[in-house]
N, C-alpha and C positions, 0 to 999 in steps of 0.2 A: 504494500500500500504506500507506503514511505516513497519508493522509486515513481509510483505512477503519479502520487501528487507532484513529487520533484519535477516530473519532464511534464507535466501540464502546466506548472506555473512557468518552466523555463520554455518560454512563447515563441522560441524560435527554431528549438526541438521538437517542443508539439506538435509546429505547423507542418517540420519537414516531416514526421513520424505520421501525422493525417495525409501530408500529401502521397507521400509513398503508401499508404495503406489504401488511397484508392484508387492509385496506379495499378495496385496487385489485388484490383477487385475484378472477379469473372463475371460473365451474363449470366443472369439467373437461369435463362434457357438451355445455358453450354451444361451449369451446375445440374439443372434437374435431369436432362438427358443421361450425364455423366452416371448420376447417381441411379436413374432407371437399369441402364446397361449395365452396373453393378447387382443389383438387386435380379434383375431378369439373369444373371450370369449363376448368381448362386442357387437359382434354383431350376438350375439346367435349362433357361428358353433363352429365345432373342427378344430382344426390345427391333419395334416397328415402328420408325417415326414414319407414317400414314403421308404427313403433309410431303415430304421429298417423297415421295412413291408417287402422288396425286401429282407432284409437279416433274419429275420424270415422265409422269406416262400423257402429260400434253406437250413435252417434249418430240416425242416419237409420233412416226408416223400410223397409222396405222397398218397392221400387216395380219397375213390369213395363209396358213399353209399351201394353198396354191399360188400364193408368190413367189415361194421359195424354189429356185431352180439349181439344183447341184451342179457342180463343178468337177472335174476331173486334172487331179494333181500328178496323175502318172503319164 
């Protein structure tokens, strides 16, 4: 307690100790993803962020098995 008062009254530590603390702040989005992927990890599944799938798949074109024309590598 001693220490934390110390570097709050000394106001030019604080400020750099505030400033660095939220420079090494993550997005709460990175943080909860992170933390799903952990959680879905320990009990053997994947975590599915839905939105990057939803925005992959308006990415692409549409396509149907009779698109698909094989090729010959020999």
């Amino acid at each position: 307690m001693d220490r934390a008062i110390g570097t709050y009254k000394n106001k030019a530590q604080y400020n750099k100790l505030r400033d660095n603390a939220f420079k090494a702040t993550m997005d709460g989005e990175v943080v909860s993803k992170a933390w799903l992927n952990e959680f879905y990890r320990l009990r053997g599944k994947r975590f599915v962020d839905y939105t990057v799938i939803n925005k992959l798949k308006k990415e692409f074109q549409p396509w149907s098995p009779q698109d698909y024309t094989p090729i010959s590598i020999i």
